[in-house]
VEXLO-253920 format. One line per field, with one value per residue (C-alpha): residue number from 1; residue in three letters; y, x, z. Coordinates in nm, 3 decimals, always signed. Layout:
num = NUM_...;
residuo = ALA_...;
c2 = Y_...;
c1 = X_...;
c3 = Z_...;
END
This chain:
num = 1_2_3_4_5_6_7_8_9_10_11_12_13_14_15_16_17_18_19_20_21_22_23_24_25_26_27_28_29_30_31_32_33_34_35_36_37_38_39_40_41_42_43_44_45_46_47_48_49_50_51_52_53_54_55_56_57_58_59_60_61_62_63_64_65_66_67_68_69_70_71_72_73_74_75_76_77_78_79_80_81_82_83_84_85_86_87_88_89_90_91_92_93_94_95_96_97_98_99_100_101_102_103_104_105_106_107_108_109_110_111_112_113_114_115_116_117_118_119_120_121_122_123_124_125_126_127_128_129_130_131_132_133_134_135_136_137_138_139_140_141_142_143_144_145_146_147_148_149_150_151_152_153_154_155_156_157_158_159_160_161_162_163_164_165_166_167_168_169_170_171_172_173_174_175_176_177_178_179_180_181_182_183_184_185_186_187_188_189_190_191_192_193_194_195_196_197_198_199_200_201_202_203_204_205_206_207_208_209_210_211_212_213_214_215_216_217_218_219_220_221_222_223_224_225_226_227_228_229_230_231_232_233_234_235_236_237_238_239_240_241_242_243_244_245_246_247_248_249_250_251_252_253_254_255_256_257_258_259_260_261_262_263_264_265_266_267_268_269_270_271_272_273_274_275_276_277_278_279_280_281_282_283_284_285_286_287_288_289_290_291_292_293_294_295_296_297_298_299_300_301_302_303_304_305_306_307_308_309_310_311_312_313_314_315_316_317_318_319_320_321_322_323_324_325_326_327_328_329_330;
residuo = UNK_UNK_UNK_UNK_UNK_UNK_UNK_UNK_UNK_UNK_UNK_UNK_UNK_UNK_UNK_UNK_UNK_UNK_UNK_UNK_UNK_UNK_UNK_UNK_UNK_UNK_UNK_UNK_UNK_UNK_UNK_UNK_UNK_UNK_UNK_UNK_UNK_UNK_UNK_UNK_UNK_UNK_UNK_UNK_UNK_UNK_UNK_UNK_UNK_UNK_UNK_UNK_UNK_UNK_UNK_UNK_UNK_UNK_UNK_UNK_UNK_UNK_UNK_UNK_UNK_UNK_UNK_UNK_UNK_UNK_UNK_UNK_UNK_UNK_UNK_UNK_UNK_UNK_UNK_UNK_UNK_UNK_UNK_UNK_UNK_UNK_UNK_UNK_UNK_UNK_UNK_UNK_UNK_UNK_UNK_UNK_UNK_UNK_UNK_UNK_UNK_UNK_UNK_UNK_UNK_UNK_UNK_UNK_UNK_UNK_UNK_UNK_UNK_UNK_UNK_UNK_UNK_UNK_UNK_UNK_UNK_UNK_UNK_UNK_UNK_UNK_UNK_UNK_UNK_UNK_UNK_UNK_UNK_UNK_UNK_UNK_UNK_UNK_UNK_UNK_UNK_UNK_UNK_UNK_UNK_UNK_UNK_UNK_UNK_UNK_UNK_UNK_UNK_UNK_UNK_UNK_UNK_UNK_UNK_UNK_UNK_UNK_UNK_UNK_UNK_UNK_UNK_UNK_UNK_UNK_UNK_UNK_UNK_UNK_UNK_UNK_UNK_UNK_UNK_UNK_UNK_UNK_UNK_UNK_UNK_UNK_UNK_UNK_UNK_UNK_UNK_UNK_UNK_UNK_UNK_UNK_UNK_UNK_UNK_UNK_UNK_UNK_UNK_UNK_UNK_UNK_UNK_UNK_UNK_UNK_UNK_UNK_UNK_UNK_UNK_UNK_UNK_UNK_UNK_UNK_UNK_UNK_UNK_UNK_UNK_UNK_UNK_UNK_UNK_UNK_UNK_UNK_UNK_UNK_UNK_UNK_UNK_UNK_UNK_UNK_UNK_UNK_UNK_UNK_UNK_UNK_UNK_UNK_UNK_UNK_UNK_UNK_UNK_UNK_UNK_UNK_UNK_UNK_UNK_UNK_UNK_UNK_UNK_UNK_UNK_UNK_UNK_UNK_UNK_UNK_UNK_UNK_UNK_UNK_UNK_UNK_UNK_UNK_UNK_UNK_UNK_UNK_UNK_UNK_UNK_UNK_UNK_UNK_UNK_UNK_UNK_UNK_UNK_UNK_UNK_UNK_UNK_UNK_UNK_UNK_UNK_UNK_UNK_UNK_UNK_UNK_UNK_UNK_UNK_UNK_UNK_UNK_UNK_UNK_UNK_UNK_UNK_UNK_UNK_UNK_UNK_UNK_UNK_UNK_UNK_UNK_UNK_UNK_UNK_UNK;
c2 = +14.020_+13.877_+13.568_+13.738_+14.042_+13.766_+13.596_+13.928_+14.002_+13.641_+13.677_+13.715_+13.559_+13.245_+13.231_+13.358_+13.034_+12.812_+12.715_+12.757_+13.109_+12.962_+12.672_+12.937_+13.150_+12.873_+12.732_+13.081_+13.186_+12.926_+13.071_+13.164_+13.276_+13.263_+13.006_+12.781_+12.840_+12.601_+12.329_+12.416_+12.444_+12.099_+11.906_+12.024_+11.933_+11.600_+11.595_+11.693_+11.384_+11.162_+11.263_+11.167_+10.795_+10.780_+10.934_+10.762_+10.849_+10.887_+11.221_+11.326_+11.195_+11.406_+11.721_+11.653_+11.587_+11.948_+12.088_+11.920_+12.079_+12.412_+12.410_+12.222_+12.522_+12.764_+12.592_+12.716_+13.120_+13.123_+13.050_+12.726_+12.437_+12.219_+12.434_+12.232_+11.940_+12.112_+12.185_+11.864_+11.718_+12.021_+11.836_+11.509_+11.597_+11.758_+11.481_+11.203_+11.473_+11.512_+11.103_+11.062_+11.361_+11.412_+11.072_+11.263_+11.526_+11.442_+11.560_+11.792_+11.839_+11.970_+12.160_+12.415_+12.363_+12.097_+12.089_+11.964_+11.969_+11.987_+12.012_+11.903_+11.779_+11.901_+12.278_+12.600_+12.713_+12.658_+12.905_+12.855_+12.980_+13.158_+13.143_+13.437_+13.459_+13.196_+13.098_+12.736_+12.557_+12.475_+12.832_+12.949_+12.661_+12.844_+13.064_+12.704_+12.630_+12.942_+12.870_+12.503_+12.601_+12.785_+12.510_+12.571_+12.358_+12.481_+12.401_+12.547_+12.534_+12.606_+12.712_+12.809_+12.870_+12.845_+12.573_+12.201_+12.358_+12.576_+12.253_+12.254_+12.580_+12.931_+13.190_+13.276_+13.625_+13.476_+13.275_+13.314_+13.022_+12.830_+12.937_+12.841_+12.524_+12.455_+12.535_+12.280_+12.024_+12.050_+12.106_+12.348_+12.605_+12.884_+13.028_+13.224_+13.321_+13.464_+13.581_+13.652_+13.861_+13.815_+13.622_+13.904_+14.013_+13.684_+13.637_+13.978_+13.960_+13.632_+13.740_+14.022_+13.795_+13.432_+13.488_+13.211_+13.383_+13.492_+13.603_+13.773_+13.887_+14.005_+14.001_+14.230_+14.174_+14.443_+14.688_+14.799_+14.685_+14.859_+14.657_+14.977_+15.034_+14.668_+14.554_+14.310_+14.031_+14.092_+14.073_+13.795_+13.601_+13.691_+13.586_+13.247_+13.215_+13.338_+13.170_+13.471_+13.841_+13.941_+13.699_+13.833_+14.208_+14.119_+13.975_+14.201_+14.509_+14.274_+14.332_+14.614_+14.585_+14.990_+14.817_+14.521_+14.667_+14.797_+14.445_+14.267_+14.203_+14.033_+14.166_+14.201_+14.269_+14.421_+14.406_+14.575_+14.618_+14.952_+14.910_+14.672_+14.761_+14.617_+14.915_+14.823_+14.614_+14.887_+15.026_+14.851_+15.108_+15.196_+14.836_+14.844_+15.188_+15.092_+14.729_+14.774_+14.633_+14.698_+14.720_+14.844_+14.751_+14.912_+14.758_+15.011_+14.826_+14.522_+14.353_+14.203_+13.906_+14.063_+13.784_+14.064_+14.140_+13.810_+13.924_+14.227_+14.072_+13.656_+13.683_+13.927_+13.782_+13.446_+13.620_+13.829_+13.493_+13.307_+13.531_+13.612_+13.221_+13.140_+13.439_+13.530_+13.842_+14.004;
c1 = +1.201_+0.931_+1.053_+1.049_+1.259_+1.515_+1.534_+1.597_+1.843_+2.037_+1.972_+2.303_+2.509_+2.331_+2.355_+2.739_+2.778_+2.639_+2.291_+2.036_+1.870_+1.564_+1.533_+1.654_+1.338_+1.101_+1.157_+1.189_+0.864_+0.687_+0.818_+0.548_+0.785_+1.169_+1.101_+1.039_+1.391_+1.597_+1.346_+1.262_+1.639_+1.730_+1.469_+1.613_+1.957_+1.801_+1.655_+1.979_+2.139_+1.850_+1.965_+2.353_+2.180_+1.991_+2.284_+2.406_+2.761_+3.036_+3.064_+2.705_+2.657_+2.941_+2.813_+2.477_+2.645_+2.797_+2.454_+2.348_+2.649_+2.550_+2.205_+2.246_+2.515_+2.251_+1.992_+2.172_+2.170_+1.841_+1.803_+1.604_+1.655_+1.817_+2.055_+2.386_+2.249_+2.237_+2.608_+2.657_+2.468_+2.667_+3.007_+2.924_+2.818_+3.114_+3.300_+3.140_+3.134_+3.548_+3.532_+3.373_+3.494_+3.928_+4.024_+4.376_+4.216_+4.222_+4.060_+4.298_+4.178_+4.343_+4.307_+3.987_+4.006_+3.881_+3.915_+3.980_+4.299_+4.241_+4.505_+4.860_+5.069_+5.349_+5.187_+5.406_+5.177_+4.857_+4.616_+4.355_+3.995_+3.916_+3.524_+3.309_+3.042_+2.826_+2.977_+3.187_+3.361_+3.074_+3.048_+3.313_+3.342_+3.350_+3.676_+3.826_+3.819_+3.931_+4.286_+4.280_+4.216_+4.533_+4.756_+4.737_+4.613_+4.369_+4.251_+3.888_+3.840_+3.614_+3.741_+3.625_+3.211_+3.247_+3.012_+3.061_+3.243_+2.993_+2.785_+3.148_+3.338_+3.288_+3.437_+3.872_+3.983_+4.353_+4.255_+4.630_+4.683_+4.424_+4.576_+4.947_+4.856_+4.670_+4.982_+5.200_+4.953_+4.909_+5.284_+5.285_+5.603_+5.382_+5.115_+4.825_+4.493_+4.219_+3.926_+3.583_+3.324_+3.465_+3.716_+3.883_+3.985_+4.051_+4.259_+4.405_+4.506_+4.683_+4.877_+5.005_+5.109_+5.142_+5.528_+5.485_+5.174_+5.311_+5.037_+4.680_+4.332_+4.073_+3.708_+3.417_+3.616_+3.586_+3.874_+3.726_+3.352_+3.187_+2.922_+2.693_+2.649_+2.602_+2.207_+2.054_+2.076_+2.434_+2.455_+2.202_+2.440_+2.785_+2.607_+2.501_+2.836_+3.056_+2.897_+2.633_+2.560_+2.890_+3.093_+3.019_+3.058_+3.410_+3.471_+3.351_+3.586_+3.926_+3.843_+4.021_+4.325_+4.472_+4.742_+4.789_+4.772_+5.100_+5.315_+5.146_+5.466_+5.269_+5.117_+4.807_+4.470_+4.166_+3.800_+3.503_+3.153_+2.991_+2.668_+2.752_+2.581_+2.730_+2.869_+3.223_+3.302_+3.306_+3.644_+3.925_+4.110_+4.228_+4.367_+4.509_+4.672_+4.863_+4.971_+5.317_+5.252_+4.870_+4.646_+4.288_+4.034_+3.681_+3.373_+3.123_+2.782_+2.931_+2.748_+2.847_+3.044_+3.015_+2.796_+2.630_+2.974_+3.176_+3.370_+3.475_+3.691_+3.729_+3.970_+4.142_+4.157_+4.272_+4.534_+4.693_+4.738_+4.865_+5.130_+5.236_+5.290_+5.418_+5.642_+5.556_+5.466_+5.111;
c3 = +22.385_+22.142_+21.942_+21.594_+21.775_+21.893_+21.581_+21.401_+21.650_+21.565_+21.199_+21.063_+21.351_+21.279_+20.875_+20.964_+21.113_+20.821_+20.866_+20.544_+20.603_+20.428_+20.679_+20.963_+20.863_+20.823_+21.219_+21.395_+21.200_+21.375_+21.736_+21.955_+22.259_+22.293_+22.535_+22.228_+22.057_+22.209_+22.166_+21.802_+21.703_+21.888_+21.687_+21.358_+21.484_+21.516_+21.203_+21.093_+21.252_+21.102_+20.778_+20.848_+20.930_+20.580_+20.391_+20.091_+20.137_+20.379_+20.264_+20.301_+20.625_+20.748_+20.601_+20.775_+21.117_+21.060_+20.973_+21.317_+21.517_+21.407_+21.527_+21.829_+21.927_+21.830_+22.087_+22.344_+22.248_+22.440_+22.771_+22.859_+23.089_+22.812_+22.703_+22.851_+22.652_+22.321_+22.380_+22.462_+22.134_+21.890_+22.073_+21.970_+21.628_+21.581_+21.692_+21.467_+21.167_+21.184_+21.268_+20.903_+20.725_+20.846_+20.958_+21.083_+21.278_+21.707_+21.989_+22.234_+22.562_+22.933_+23.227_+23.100_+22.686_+22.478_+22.106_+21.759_+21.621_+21.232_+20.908_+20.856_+21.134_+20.926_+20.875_+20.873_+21.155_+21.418_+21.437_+21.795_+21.706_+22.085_+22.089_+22.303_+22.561_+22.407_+22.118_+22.122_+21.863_+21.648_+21.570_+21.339_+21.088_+20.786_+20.951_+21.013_+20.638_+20.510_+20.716_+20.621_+20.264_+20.300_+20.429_+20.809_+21.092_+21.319_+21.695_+21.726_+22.113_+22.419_+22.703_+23.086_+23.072_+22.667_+22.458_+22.644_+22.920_+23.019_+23.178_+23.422_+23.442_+23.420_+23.246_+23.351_+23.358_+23.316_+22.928_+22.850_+23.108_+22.923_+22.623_+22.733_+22.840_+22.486_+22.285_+22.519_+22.435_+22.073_+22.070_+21.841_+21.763_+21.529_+21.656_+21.628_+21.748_+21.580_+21.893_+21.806_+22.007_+22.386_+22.227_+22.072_+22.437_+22.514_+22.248_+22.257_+22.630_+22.604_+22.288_+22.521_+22.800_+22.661_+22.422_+22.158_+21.985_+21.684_+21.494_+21.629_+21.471_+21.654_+21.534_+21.706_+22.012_+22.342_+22.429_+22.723_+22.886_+23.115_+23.353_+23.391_+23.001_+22.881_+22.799_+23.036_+22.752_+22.746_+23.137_+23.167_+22.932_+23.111_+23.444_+23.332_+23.204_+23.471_+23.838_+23.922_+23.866_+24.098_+23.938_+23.622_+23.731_+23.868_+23.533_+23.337_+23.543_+23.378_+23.040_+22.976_+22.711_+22.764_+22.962_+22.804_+22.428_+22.385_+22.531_+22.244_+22.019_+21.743_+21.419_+21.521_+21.318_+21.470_+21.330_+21.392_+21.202_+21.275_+21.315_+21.622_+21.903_+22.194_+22.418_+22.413_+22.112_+21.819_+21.976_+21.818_+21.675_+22.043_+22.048_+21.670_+21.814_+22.061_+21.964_+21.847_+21.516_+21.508_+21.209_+21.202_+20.963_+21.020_+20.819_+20.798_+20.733_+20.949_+21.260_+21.571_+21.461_+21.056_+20.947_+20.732_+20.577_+20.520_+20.216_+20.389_+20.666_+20.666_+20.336_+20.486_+20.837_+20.729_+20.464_+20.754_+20.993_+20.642_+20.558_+20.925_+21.025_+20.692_+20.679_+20.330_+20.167_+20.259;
END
């Protein structure tokens, strides 16, 4: 793929995730191969982090370490021999950012998860953001806020072969261990998850088999993949991510939620943007119809990941998690 193809292609994923479309424009513009995108995007993640050093507040120097953590994560959607460090450098900005900007939030890490714990200790309920393939953490931000603005505390994670993890672990078929063993340590007695991309099976499948989820939204998330119809970028990725081409074949045969659909005992709500085109990740009204308490919400001119069509799901995402962990009226 051609540089101003792939930058296309990432166009709305990455201005989903907060970066300035006009700066976004003005770095892949200068892109003479996709070789060059992790490189470019890591020196305006230092730049980024230059600016946090010069700022003239304690509030402006978090904001740019923010800035930084988002394009350090989005380094690493190309492959390139640095990649593991940009992770690396979006974890740390991350890290100082919530250091400067929510002296109460705390790092939460076990046995394949690593996180930030953000809000009220004292919150009606916890809602765990399950990153995808290759997203991490740094990713979903702006979902983060919209369920602190509402009074709940939220752990945005990576997990096996997701963001800083991915330099260690690959990707686990069984995420509702990973998930189980997050909710022991954050200690937390109302739950939800909200899965986007890969995470929306994730999520999805450990709802079903993990009992103290009591609240799930799924978000461009697969019901069923099938190895033989996915594109070679798509494969390329889940190889890298998983150990190897078989690993990631074996992996890719688990994801399959017709089984697993109807023991999820949680309201669930399932998103999809139609003009996706991922094989595999535009059928979530087979999900939302056999969940026992299922709801489907399809958003016709909506992308992978929607970042063409925020208005049309986040509200309405965060809302249903709200008033399902709360217990008050939708």
């Amino acid at each position: 793929m051609n540089p101003t193809a792939f930058a296309a292609a990432q166009w709305t994923r990455a201005t989903g995730a907060g970066v300035d479309p006009h700066e976004y424009q003005r770095i892949t513009h200068g892109l003479r191969s996709v070789a060059d995108w992790g490189p470019a995007f890591l020196r305006v993640g230092r730049s980024h982090l230059q600016h946090a050093e010069e700022a003239g507040s304690v509030r402006s120097a978090g904001e740019y370490l923010l800035l930084a953590a988002r394009w350090f994560h989005l380094a690493t959607l190309a492959p390139y021999a640095e990649a593991h460090q940009a992770a690396a450098e979006a974890d740390h900005a991350l890290s100082r950012a919530l250091t400067l900007l929510e002296p109460d939030a705390r790092r939460v890490s076990g046995d394949g998860f690593t996180g930030w714990r953000r809000g009220p200790s004292d919150a009606p309920g916890t809602v765990i953001v399950v990153p995808g393939l290759d997203s991490a953490k740094e990713e979903f931000l702006d979902l983060a806020s919209a369920l602190l603005a509402r009074g709940l505390s939220v752990f945005a994670m990576d997990g096996p072969g997701q963001g800083v993890l991915a330099a260690t672990t690959t990707l686990a078929a069984d995420y509702e261990r990973v998930v189980g063993r997050a909710i022991d340590a954050l200690g937390a007695t109302r739950v939800g998850l909200v899965g986007l991309s890969l995470g929306g099976y994730l999520a999805a499948r450990a709802a079903a088999l993990e009992p103290r989820v009591a609240a799930v939204a799924t978000v461009s998330g697969p019901f069923r993949l099938d190895w033989d119809e996915l594109p070679q970028p798509v494969r390329g990725i889940m190889a890298r991510r998983a150990g190897g081409a078989d690993a990631a074949r074996e992996f890719a045969q688990h994801v399959d939620l017709t089984a697993l659909a109807p023991r999820i005992a949680a309201p669930l709500l399932v998103v999809d943007g139609l003009q996706d085109v991922i094989p595999g990740v535009t059928n979530g009204e087979s999900l939302a119809r056999l969940a026992p308490h299922g709801t489907y919400l399809s958003v016709p001119h909506g992308d992978h990941l929607l970042g063409n069509a925020r208005p049309h799901w986040l509200p309405q995402v965060s809302d249903h998690l709200t008033h399902t962990l709360m217990g008050t009226p939708a």
